[in-house]
Each structure stands twice: as C-alpha cells, then as structure tokens.
C-alpha positions in Angstrom: -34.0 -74.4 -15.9 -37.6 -75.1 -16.0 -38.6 -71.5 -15.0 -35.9 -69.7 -16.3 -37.6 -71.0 -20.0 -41.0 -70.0 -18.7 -40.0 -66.5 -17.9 -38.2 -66.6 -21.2 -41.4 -67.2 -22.9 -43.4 -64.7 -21.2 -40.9 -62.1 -22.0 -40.5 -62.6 -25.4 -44.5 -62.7 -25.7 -45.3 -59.2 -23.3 -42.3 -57.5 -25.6 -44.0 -59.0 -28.5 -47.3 -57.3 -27.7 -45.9 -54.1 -26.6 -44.3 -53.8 -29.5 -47.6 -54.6 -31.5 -49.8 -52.3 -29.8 -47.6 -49.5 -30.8 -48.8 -48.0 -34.0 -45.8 -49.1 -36.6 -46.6 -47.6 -39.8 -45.6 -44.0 -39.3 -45.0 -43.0 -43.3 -46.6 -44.9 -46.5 -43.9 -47.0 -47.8 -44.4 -48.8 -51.2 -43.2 -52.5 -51.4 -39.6 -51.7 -52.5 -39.5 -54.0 -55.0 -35.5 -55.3 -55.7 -34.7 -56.6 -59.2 -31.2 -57.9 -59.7 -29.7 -59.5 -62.4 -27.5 -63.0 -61.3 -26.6 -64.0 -64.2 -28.2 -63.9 -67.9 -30.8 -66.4 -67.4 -31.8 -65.8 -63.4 -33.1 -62.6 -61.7 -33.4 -62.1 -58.1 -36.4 -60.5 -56.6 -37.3 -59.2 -52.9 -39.8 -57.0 -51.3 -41.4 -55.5 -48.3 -43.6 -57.3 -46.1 -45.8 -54.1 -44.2 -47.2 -53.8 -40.9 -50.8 -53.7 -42.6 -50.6 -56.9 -44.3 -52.4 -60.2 -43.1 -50.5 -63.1 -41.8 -52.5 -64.9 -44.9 -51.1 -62.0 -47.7 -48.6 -63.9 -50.8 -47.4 -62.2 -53.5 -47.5 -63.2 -57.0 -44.7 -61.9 -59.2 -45.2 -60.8 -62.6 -42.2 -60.1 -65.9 -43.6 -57.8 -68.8 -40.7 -57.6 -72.1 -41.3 -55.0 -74.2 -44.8 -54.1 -75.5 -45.9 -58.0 -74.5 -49.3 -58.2 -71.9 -47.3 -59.2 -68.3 -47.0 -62.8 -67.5 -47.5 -64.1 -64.2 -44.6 -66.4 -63.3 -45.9 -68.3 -59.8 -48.7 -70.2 -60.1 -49.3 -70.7 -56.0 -48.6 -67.1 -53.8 -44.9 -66.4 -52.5 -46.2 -67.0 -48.2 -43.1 -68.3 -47.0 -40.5 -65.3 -48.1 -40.9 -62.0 -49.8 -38.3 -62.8 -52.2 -38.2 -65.1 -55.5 -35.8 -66.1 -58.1 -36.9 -65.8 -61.6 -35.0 -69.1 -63.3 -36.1 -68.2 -67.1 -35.4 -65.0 -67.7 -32.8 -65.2 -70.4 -35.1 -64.5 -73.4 -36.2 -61.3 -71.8 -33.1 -59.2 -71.3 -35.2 -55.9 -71.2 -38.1 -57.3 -69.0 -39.6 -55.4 -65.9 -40.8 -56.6 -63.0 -44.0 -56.5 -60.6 -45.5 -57.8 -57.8 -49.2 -58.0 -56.8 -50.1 -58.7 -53.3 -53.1 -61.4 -52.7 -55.3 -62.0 -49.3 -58.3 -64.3 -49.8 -57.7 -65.6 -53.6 -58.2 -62.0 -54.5 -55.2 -59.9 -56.2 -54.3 -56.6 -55.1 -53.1 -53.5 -57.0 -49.5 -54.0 -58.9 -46.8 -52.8 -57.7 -44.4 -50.1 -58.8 -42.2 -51.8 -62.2 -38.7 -52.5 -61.3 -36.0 -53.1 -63.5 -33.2 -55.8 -62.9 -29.7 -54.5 -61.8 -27.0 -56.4 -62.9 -24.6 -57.7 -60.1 -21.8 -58.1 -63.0 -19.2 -55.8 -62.0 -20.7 -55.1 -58.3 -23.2 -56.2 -55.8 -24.9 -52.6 -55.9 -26.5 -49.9 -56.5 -24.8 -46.9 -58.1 -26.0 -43.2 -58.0 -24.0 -40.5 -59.8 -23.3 -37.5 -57.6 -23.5 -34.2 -59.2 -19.4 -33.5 -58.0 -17.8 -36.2 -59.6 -15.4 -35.9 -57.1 -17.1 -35.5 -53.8 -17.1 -38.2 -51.2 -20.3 -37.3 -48.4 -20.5 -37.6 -45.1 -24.2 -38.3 -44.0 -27.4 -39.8 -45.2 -30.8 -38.6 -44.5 -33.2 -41.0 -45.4 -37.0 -40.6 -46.3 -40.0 -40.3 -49.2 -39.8 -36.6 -50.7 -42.3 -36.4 -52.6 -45.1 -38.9 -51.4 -44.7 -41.7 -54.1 -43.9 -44.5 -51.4 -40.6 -44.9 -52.0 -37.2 -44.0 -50.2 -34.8 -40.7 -51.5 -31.7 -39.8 -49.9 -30.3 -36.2 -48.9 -26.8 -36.5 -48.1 -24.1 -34.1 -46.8 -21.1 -33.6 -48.8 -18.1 -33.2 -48.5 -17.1 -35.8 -46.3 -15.0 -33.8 -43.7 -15.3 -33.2 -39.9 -13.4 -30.9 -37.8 -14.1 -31.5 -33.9 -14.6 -28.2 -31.8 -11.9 -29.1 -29.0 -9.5 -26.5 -29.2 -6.6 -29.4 -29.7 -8.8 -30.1 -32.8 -9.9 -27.5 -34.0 -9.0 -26.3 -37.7 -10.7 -23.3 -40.0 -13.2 -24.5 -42.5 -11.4 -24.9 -45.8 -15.3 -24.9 -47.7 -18.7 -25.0 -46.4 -21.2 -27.9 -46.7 -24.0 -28.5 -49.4 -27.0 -30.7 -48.7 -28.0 -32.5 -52.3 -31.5 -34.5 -52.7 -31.7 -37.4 -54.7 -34.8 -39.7 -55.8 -35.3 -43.0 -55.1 -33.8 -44.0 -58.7 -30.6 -41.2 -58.2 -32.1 -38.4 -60.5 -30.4 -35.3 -58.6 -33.4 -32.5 -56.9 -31.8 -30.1 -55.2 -28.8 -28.9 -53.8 -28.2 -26.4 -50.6 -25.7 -24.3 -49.6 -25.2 -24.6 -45.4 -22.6 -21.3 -46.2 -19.8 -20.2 -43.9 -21.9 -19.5 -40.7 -22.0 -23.3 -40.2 -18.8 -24.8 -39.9 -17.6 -27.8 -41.7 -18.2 -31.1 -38.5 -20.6 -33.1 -37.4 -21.4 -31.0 -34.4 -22.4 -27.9 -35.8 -24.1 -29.5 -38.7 -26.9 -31.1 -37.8 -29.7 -32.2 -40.2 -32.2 -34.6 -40.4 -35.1 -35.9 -42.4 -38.5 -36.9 -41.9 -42.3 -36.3 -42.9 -42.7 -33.9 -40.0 -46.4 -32.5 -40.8 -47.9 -35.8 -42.0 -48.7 -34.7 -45.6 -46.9 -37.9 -47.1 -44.0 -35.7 -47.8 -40.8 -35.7 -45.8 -39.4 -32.3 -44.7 -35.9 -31.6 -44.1 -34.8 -30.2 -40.7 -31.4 -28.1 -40.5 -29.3 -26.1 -38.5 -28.3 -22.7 -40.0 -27.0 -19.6 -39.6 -26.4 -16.1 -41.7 -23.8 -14.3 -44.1 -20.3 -14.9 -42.9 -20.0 -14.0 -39.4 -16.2 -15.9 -38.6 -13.9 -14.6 -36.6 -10.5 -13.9 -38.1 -9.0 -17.1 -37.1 -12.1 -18.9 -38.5 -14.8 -19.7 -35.9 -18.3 -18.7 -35.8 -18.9 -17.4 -32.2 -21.2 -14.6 -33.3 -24.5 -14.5 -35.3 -28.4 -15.6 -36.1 -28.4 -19.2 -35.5 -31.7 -20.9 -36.7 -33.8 -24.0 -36.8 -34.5 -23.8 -40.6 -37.1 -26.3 -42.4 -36.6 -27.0 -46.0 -39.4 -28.5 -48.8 -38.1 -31.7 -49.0 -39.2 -31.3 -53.0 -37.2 -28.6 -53.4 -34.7 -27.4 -50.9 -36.4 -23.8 -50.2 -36.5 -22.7 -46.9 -40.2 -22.7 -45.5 -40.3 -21.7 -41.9 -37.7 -21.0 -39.4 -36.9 -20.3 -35.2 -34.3 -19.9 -33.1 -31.5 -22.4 -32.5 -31.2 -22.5 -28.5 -29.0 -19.9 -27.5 -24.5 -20.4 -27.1 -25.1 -17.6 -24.3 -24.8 -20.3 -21.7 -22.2 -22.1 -22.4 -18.6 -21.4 -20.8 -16.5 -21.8 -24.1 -17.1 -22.4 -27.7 -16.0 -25.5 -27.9 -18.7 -26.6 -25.4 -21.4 -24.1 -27.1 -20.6 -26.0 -30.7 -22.3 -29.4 -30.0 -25.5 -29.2 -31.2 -27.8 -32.3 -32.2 -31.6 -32.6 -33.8 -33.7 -35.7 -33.5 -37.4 -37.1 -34.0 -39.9 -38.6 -31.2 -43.7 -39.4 -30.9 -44.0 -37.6 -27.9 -47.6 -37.9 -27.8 -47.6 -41.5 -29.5 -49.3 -40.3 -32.1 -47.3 -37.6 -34.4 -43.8 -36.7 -34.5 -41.9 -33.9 -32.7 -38.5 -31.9 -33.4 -36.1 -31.9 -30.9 -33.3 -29.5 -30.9 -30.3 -29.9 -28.4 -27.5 -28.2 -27.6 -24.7 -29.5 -24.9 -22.8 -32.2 -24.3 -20.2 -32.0 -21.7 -21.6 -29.8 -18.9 -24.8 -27.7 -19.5 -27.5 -29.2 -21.9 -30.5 -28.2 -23.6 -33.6 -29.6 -25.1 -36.4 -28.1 -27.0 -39.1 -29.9 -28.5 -41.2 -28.3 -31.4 -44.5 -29.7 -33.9 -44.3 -28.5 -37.3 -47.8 -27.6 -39.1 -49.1 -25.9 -41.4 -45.7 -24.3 -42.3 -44.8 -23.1 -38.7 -42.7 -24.4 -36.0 -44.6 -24.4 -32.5 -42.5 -24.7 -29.6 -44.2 -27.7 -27.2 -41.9 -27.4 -24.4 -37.9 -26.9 -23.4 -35.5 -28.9 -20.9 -32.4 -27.6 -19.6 -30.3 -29.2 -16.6 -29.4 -25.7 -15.1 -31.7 -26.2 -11.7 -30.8 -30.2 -11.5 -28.2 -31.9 -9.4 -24.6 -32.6 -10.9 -25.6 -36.5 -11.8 -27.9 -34.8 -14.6 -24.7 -32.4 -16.0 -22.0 -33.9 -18.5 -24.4 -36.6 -19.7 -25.1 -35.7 -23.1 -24.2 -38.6 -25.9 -22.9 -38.3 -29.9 -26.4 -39.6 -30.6 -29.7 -39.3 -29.8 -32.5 -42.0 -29.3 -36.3 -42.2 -29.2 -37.9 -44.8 -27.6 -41.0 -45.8 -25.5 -38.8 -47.1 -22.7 -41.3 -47.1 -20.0 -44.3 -48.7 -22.1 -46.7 -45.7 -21.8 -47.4 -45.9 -25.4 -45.2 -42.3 -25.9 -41.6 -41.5 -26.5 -38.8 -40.5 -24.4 -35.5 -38.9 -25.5 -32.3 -40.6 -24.2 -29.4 -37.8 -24.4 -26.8 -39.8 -23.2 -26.7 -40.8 -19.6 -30.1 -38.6 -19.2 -33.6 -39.6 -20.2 -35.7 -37.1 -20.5 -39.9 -38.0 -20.2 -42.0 -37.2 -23.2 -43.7 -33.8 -21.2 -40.2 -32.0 -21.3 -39.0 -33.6 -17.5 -36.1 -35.1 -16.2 -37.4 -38.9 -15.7 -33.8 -40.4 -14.5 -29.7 -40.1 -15.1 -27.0 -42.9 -14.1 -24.2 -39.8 -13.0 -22.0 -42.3 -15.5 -20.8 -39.2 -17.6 -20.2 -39.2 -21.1 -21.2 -42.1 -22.9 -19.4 -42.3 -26.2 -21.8 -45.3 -27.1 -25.4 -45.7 -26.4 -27.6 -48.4 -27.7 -31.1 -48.4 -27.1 -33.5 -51.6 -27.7 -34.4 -55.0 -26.9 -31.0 -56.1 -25.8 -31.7 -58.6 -23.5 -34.8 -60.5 -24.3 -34.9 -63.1 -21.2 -36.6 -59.9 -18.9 -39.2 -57.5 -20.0 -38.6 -54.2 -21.4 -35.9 -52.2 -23.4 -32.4 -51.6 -22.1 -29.8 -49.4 -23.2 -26.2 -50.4 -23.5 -23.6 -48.0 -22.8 -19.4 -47.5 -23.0 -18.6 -44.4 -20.8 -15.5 -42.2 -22.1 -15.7 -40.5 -18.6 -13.2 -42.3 -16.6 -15.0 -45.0 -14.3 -12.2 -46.3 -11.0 -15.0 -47.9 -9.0 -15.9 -50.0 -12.4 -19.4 -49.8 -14.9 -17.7 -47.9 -17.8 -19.1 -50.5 -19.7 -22.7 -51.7 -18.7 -26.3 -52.2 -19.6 -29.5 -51.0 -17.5 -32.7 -50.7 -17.1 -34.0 -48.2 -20.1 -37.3 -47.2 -17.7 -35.6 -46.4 -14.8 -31.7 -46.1 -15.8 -31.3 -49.1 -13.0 -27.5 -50.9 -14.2 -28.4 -54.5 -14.7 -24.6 -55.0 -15.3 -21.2 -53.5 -15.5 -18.0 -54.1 -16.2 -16.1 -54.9 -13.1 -12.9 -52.8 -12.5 -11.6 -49.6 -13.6 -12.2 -47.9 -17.2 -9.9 -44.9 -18.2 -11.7 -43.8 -21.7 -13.7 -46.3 -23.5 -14.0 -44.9 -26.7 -15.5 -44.7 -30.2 -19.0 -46.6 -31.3 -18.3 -50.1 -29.8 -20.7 -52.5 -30.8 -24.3 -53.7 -29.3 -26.0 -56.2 -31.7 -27.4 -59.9 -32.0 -23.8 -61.5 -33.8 -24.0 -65.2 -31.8 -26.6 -66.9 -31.7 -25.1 -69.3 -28.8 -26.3 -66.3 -26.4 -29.8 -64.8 -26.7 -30.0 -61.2 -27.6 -27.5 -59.0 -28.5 -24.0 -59.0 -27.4 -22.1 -55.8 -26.3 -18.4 -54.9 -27.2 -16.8 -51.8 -26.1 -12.8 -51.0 -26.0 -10.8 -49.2 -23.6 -7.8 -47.1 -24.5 -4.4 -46.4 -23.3 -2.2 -43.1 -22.0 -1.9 -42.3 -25.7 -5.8 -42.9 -26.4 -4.8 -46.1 -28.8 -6.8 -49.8 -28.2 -5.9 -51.4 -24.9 -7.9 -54.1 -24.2 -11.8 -54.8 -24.7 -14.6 -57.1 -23.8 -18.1 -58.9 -26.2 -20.3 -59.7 -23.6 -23.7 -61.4 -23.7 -26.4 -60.2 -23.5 -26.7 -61.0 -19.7 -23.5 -59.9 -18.5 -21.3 -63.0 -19.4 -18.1 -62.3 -21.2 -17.8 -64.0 -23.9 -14.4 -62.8 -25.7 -12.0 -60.5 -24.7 -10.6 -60.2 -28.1 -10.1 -57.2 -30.6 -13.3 -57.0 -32.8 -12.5 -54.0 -35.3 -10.8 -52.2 -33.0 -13.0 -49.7 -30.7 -16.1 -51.1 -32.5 -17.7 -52.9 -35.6 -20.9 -51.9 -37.9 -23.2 -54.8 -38.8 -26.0 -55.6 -41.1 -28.6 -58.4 -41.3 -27.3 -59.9 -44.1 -27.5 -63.7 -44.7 -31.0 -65.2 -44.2 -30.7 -66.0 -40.3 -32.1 -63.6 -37.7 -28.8 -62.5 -36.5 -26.3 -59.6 -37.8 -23.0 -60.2 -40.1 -19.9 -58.0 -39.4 -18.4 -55.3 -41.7 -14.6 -55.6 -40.8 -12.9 -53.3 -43.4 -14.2 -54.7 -47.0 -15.8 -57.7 -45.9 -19.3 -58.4 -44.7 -18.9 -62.2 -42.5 -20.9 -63.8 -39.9 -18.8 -63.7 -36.8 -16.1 -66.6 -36.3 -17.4 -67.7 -39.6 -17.6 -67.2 -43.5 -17.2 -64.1 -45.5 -20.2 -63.0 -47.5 -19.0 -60.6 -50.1 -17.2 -57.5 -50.2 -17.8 -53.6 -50.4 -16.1 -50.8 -51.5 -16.0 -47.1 -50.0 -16.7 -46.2 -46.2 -20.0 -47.0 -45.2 -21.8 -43.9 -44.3 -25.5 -46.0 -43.2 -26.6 -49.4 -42.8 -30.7 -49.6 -43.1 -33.6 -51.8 -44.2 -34.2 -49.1 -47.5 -35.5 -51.5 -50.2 -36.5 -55.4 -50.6 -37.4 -57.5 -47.5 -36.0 -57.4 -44.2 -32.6 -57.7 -44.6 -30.3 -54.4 -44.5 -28.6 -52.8 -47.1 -25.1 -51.1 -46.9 -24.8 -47.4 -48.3 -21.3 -46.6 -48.5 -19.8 -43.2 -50.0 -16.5 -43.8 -53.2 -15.6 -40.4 -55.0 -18.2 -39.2 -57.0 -20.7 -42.1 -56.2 -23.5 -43.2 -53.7 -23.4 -46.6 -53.6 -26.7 -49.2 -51.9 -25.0 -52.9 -51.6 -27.6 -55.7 -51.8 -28.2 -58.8 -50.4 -29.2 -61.5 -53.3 -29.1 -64.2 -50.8 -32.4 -66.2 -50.6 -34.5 -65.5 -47.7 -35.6 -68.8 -45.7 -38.6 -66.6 -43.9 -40.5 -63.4 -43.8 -40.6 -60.6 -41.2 -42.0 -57.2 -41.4 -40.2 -54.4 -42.6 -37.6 -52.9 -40.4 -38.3 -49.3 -41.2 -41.7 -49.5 -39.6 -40.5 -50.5 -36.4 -40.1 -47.4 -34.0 -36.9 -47.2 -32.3 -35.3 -49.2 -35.6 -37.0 -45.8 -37.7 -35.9 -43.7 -35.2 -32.1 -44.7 -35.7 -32.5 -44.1 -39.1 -33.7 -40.7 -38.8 -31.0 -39.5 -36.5 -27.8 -41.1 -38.4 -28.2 -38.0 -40.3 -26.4 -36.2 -37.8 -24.2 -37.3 -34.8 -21.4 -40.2 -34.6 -22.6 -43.4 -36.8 -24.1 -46.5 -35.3 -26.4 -48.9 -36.7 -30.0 -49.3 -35.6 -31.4 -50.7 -33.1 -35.0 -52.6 -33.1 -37.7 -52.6 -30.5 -37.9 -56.4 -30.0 -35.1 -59.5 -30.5 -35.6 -60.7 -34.0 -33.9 -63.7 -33.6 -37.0 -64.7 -30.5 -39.9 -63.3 -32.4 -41.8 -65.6 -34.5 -41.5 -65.1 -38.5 -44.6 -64.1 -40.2 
C-alpha cells in the first residue's frame, strides 16, 4: 500500500510538471468576467484565473451605478476563488461590474465592465439568431477580433445526413456558417452552397487564431457552383481547403482538399475531418483528413501571411492492414510521448508530429476515443477507446498506452458494435481518475448491455448510464464532472443541480472561472448555461490547457464529446 501511494505521488507530480513545462497560453484571453443577477439584492461574480498569473495574484472587485466614480467592494484580495458574491447590490439595479487583478499590494489594469444577467426566468445566457427559427448544429469557438474575449461561429441548420448508402438522403438546403460576438451582436453569415452536402462528414469547419495575429481564422471545407448529381450527391467538382477572416467571413486563401480519387465508393470518399496541432510545440498547424473506414489521409498545412503552406502529407497506402480502417469521428492533439510537440490521434492510428506512422492497435473503428490523463496512478496520457469493429477475442472496450498504443486494459469477452460517444470522465471520486463507460448493441443495433469502469480497469457498474453514453460538465465546486442526463445536470448517484433546455451542442470552460458552461441550441436561440454555485478553490483556466483547447477546437466538426484535460484535476493541487 505503502508504495502503491508513493508511485501515486510521483505520478501525479512528473504529470504535473510535464504539463507545466508545456507552453499553456496559446491565444490572449481576457478575464471573462461573469455577472449574474440572484436575486434583487445579490449578484454573483466569477472569473478567469490565467496561466501568467502568480500563485500570490487576488482580485479586487469593483460596482460603478450610473455616472457614480466605482467603488471597490472587498477590502482584503479575492486569493482563495475567482468568484464573489456581491450581498448589497439592491440600490444599484443598473450597476456594472469590474475586477482589477493585484500581485505585491499593487493593482493591475481593470478589467473589461460586465453587466449582471438575471437568472429570473433561466440560468443563461441568451443570443438571438438571425433565423428565428433555426436550431444549429456546431459551435466553433474562439476571439475574432483580438479583444480577449470568446465569439462563437456556429453551423446552422441542425441536420445531418450520414453517407452510407442505407442513410443516405438528398440535401433539402445547404448550410450557412453565422459569427457572433462575445455579447451576440450577429458578424457575418456564409453560405457553404450545394457543393457541400448537408452532414457532419462533409462539413467540416473549425476555428482558431491560425497565424498568431490575435485574431482567429476560420478553417472550412468547400466546394463550387452546384455540381450534384441528379439523385443529389456531389461526386464531381473543385473541393477546397478555404480560410475565411474570422472578422468578416470573406474568403482569404485557399488549396486543395485531398483528393476522392482514391477511395473505392463515395460513401467512403465523403468522410472528411479538419483539426489543429502544435506540431512544432510552438505554433499551430491545419490538418486536413480524409478516410475513415479503409484508406486515410492526412495533410498538415501553416497558415501565414495569407497563404496555406503544405508542411507534410500521411496516407496509409504503403502500410500494413493494422494501419487501414482505423480512422475515428474525432480527431485529437496531444503530446502523448512528452517530446514537447503534438501528435495527431485518427482513431486507432497515431500519427508523429513529422507526418509518420508512430503506432496503431489493428482494433478497427473506434466510435469513441478519449485522449488525456485518464489514469493518474502511472505516468503519461492514455487514450480510452469503444471499438464499433466487432472484437470475438475481447478489447472492444479498453484503455492503453497513448505513447506507444500498448492496451493497459480491455474488456474481457466478445463485443459485436459498441457504439455512439460512451463516456470517459472523472464522475466518482471513490476511484481516481476518470471512469470509462461504453455500451454494446444488439442484432438490431439497440442498447444491450454496458460497463463504467475505473480508471484502472475495475468495473464498477454495469448499469445503463444514458444509454450508449453521457455528456458531463464541471459543474458544482468539487474537482469532479456532473452528468447531463436529458434536462438535468446531477452529480452521479447523487443530487440534481438544475436544469437546461435545448440539445446541448458544446460543453466548455468559455467564461468565469474553471467551471464549464453548457451551450445548448432551442429554435431561434443560442443559449450559454451558468454555474452561480460558489467556488470553494481556484484553478487555472481550462481553455489554456492543450489537449482540453484542442477538444474545443475540433467539436466544431466530427461526432460531439466533451473535452478532455492534460492532467487529473481532482489530484492536482488548487492554486
């Protein structure tokens, strides 16, 4: 016991200084001040802690009404949190709010004003969508224009149709990409137009400062004029790796999408995928892919000065058969063999940052993949999968090594098609790390039986937990996720927190401290639910931590899951 809590230790603390050796703050984020209205006399405030600031940094918190001078309302520094509640605020029904950071008795600059929210009618925020109508599909998150603060590009509407042939359907529409500010005020909208049809897998988007000028970009696949068939499908026609002006929606620069020559079918040719890595540990890189299910494709590309420059391009034609069928619904970006530059996981492949094959399991298919600090008692990161390719000999649900694609353990006995996002996150905090839960399906590809596992292997419940998977979202003020199951946001065999409405397109750290929000799509509306829970410690934000920023980038395109962070939060000391 003794030196299973000694290698614990020394774990947690090499993880801890990988983690912090990699350069964290990859985009200038303001403080994301929260203001939200509890009730007339109390106001609830939270904030960003940053990478940059020193363990010693508190925060004083400052109300101006109308034309009065600001008052300072905390006489010591906030140190403990980055969240307060304001307890007088009834005679100042119109007051804003702002926050100055303080190191060494000295103040700091003030930070953006923020006016309170009221939590009357619903725990969120609500931005009008242009189509009062329109539900969306996807969320790209990131600072358009350089002030700091978080916008949103979504997708709308919110329909998929899947290549398969069994599937398939013709495009009643075409999608629109529509830019909104940190506050909702509408940019831009674009037009994707009939040569991209209207799913996920020929869609692909994301968005991210890609040059490093403080402004994000927005990366898209495209196409030209209407080039469908007469039943509907696009099999013909330019095909292009377009960047827009993430001010304004105009088309800058744009290459070649990797050719559907080499595929055997179309419905194999129409999975396509984008994604962001440091490949160099230093700047980010575009990577375009292009295969699922047999052949693949990767191509990795820098954006400057307006142009696209190829860096280098993968393919799996001239590699055995364990490196074929591996592709994923997602795509991660991780460090996983501690060389201080990214890798790209595709699935069951991992491909090294210099554009080689590093290592593949031969599962097949993974319909889930989850890459992080699952397991925090060994060194490292780890990536849990659930494999839709039928598994007799057993490991269709299984975790492994994430430098060396070494399974660590599996699930022991035959799999037929476990399916859908499953579920890899930190939910019990009886177990350390995060616990896995994957489903398996039947003849008629319903739910048939499932497993939550620990971290280390141990099955913990075999019992139905959402069906073929659960989202999640830090939540309460304890270091481990809450469930969203349906409406309701609870910890796990335990209370409810509140309730949502709409179907929850992205769960991310986008404003206030730590904890996530929940962005969920209702006709007409983007809604961000909030926390107003108090905090009982302070941790730095999530967005600045790789592989967690990473997840956020790519949720933009592929099947959802929530992401995952480079080291075990509920381990790692509060700052």
């Amino acid at each position: 016991m003794y030196a299973t809590v000694v290698m614990w230790l020394w774990t947690v603390a090499a993880a801890e200084a990988v983690a912090d050796a990699v350069p964290q703050t990859r985009e200038n984020l303001d403080r994301g001040l929260i203001a939200v209205r509890l009730a007339p006399d109390k106001v609830y405030l939270s904030w960003r802690l940053l990478a940059s600031d020193p363990d010693e940094t508190g925060f004083f918190v400052y109300r101006r009404a109308g034309s009065s001078p600001p008052r300072r309302l905390n006489q010591q520094p906030v140190r403990r949190t980055t969240d307060y509640v304001d307890a007088e605020a009834a005679g100042a029904p119109d007051a804003v709010y702002f926050i100055r950071a303080a190191v060494g008795g000295r103040e700091g600059p003030p930070s953006s004003e923020c006016r309170p929210v009221s939590f009357h009618e619903r725990p969120c925020l609500v931005f009008a969508l242009q189509d009062r109508t329109t539900t969306f599909q996807k969320v790209g998150i990131a600072d358009l224009d350089g002030d700091g603060r978080l916008d949103f590009v979504i997708k709308q509407p919110n329909e998929n149709i899947d290549p398969y042939e069994l599937y398939w359907k013709p495009s009643p529409g075409t999608y629109k990409l529509e830019a909104y500010r940190h506050d909702g005020q509408f940019l831009w909208r674009y037009d994707l137009g009939w040569a991209i049809e209207r799913g996920i897998w020929y869609s692909p988007y994301v968005v991210y400062d890609l040059d490093g000028d403080g402004r994000a970009e927005v990366a898209l696949k495209t196409g030209e004029g209407d080039p469908r068939d007469a039943d509907g499908r696009v099999q013909k026609g330019p095909e292009h790796l377009t960047i827009l002006d993430g001010r304004t929606g105009k088309p800058v620069t744009r290459v070649d999408w990797p050719s559907r020559a080499d595929f055997p079918s179309y419905n194999y040719a129409s999975r396509n995928q984008l994604g962001v890595a440091y490949l160099d540990g230093k700047s980010p890189a575009l990577l375009v892919q292009r295969g699922t299910y047999n052949f693949m494709v990767l191509v990795a590309y820098q954006y400057r000065q307006g142009r696209l420059h190829e860096l280098w391009r993968w393919d799996n034609r001239n590699l055995p058969k364990t490196f074929w069928g591996q592709g994923a619904h997602w795509m991660h970006s991780a460090d996983v063999d501690g060389d201080q530059r990214e890798e790209v996981v595709l699935g069951s492949v991992d491909i090294d940052d210099n554009g080689k094959a590093l290592w593949s399991t031969g599962l097949g298919h993974p319909d889930h993949c989850y890459v992080g600090d699952i397991d925090p008692l060994r060194p490292g990161l780890e990536i849990y999968y659930g494999i839709e390719t039928r598994q007799p000999k057993g490991n269709g649900m299984c975790l492994v090594d994430a430098a060396t694609g070494k399974i660590l353990w599996g699930h022991e006995g035959p799999t037929r098609h476990v399916h859908s996002r499953g579920m890899c996150a930190d939910i019990d905090p009886e177990h350390p790390g995060s616990e896995c839960y994957s489903a398996d399906t039947d003849a008629k590809k319903q739910f048939a039986w499932a497993r939550l596992r620990s971290a280390q292997g141990k099955v913990i419940s075999e019992e139905n937990l959402g069906g073929f998977g659960a989202l999640c979202a830090y939540w309460d003020a304890d270091p481990q996720r809450e469930l969203i199951l349906g409406n309701r946001i609870q910890d796990y065999r335990g209370k409810t927190h509140g309730k949502i409405e709409g179907q929850v397109i992205a769960v991310a750290d986008v404003l206030g401290d730590w904890r996530e929000e929940i962005i969920t799509s209702v006709p007409g509306e983007l809604r961000i639910y909030l926390t107003s829970i108090p905090a009982l410690d302070r941790r730095t934000c999530l967005m600045q931590d790789p592989i967690y920023r990473a997840d956020v980038i790519h949720a933009a395109m592929g099947y959802y899951q929530v992401p995952m962070t480079s080291y075990d939060l509920a381990s790692r000391k509060p700052r």
